[in-house]
C-alpha positions as CSV (number, residue, x, y, z in Angstrom):
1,X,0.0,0.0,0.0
2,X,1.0,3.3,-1.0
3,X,0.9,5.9,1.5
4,X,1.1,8.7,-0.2
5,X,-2.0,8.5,-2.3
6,X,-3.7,8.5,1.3
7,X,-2.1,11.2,3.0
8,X,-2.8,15.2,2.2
9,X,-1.8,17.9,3.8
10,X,-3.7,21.4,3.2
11,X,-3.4,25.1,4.7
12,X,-6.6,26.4,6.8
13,X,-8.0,29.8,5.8
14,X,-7.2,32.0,8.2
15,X,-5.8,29.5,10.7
16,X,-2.9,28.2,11.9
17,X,-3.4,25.1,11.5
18,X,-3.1,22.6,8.7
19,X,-5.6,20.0,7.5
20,X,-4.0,16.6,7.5
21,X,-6.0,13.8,5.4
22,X,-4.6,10.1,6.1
23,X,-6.8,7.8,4.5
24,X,-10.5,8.6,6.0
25,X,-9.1,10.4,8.8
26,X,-9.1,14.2,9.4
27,X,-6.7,15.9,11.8
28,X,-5.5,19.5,12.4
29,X,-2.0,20.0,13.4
30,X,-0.8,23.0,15.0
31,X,2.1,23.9,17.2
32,X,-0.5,23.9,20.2
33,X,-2.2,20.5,19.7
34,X,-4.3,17.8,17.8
35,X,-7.4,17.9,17.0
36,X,-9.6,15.1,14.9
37,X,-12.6,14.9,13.3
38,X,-15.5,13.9,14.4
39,X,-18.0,15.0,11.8
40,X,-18.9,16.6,8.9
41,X,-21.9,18.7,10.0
42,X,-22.6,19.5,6.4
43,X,-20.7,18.6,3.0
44,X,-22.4,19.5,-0.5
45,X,-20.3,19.5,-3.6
46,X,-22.0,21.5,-6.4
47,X,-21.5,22.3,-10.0
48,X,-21.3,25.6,-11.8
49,X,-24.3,26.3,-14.1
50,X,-24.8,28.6,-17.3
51,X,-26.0,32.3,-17.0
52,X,-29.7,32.5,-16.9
53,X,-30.0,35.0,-20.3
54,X,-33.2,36.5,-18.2
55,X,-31.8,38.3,-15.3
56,X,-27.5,37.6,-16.0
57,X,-27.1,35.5,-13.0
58,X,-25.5,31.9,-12.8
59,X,-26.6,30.7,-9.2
60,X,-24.0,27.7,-8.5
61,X,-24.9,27.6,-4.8
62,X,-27.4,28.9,-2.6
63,X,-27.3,27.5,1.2
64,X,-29.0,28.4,4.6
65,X,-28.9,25.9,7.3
66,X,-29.1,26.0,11.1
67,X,-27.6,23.6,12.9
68,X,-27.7,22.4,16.8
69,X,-23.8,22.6,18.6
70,X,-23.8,22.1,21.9
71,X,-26.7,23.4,22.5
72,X,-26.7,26.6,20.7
73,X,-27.6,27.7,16.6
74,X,-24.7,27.7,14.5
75,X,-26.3,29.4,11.0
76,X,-24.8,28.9,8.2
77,X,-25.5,31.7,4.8
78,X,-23.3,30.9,1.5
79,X,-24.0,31.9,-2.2
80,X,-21.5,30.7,-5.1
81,X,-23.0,32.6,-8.1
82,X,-21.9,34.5,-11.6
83,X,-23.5,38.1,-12.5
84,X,-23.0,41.1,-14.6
85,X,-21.6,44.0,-13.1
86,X,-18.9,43.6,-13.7
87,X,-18.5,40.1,-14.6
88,X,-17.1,37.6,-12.4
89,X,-17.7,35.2,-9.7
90,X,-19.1,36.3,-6.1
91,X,-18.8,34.1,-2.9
92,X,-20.8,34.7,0.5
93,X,-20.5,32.8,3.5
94,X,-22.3,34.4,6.4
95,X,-21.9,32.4,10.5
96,X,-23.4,33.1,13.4
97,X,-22.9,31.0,16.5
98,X,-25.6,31.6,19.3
99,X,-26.4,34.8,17.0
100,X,-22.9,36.1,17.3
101,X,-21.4,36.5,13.9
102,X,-18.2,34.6,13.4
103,X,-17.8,34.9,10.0
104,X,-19.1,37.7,7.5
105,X,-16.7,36.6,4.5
106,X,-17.7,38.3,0.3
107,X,-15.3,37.7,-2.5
108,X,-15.2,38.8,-6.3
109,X,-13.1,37.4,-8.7
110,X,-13.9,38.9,-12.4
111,X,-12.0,40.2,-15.0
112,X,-11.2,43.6,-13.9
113,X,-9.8,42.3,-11.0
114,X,-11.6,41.2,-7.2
115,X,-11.4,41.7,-3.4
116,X,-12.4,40.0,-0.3
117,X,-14.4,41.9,2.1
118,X,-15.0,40.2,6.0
119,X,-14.1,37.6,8.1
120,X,-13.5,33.9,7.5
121,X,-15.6,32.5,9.6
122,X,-13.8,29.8,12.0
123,X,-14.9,29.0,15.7
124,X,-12.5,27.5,18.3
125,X,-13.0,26.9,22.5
126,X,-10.5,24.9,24.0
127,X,-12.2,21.9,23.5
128,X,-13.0,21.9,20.0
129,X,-13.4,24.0,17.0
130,X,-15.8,24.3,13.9
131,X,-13.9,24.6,10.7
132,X,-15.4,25.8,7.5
133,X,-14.0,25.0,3.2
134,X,-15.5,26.9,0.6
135,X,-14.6,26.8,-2.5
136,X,-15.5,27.7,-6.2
137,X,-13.3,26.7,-8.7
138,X,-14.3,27.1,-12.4
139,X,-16.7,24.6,-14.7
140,X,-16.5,20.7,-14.8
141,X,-14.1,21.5,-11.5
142,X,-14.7,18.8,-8.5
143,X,-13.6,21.4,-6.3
144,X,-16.8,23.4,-6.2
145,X,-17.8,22.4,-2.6
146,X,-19.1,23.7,1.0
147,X,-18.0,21.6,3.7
148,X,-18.4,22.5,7.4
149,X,-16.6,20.1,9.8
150,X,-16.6,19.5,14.1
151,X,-13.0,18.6,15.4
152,X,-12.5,18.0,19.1
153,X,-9.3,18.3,20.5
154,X,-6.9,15.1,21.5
155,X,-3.8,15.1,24.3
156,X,-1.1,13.5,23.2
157,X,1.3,12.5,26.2
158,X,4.7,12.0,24.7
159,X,7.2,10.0,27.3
């Protein structure tokens, strides 16, 4: 067996941690701990559709969710879509946790040029930590998805 068609290693937005992928199980690794996976609160991979001629917009993804942690709402807002105006792609992903916002993130990518506007949104106690993947990567792409994962945090006693 070949490890290292198993094994992945990715940055975090807007973390210091990375995302390490070993076969079908998720860790983050930082310089202050472990932490592992222990769901996927919500996953949906989606594909980018054509312009609608009759009002210029290309809706790829339109989300809202709520969703019970610990006890309290975490809401979830994202929209992956294509408009006029100038052309280009626009991403939204709106968070609130026990209706605190913890993540007010907008970015456009077009022709002219983009920006980001916001805040990632990313949630972390001591005990465990809610980490969210958007991404929208151009047609017939696999790596149009929202994911939205729950890690809890591991000691590791090393002798």
């Amino acid at each position: 067996m070949d490890i290292t068609s198993n094994f992945h290693i990715t940055d975090i937005r807007h973390s210091e941690e990375k995302r390490l992928e070993i076969g079908n199980q998720v860790y983050l690794v930082s310089k202050h701990g472990v932490s592992v996976r222990k769901e996927i609160i919500f996953e949906k991979e989606f594909i980018r559709v054509p312009m609608d001629k009759s009002n210029g917009v290309a809706q790829h993804l339109s989300f809202e969710g709520s969703f019970n942690i610990h006890g309290k709402l975490l809401d979830i807002s994202a929209q992956s879509k294509t408009t006029f105006g100038p052309l280009g792609d626009r991403l939204s992903l709106y968070a609130y946790y026990d209706n605190k916002v913890i993540g007010n993130y907008r970015a456009l990518r077009s022709y002219m040029g983009g920006g980001i506007d916001g805040k990632w949104p990313f949630l972390k106690t001591k005990d465990w930590s809610i980490i969210f993947t958007f991404n929208s990567t151009g047609f017939y792409n696999k790596n149009n998805l929202l994911r939205i994962e729950y890690f809890k945090y591991i000691n590791i006693s090393i002798s």
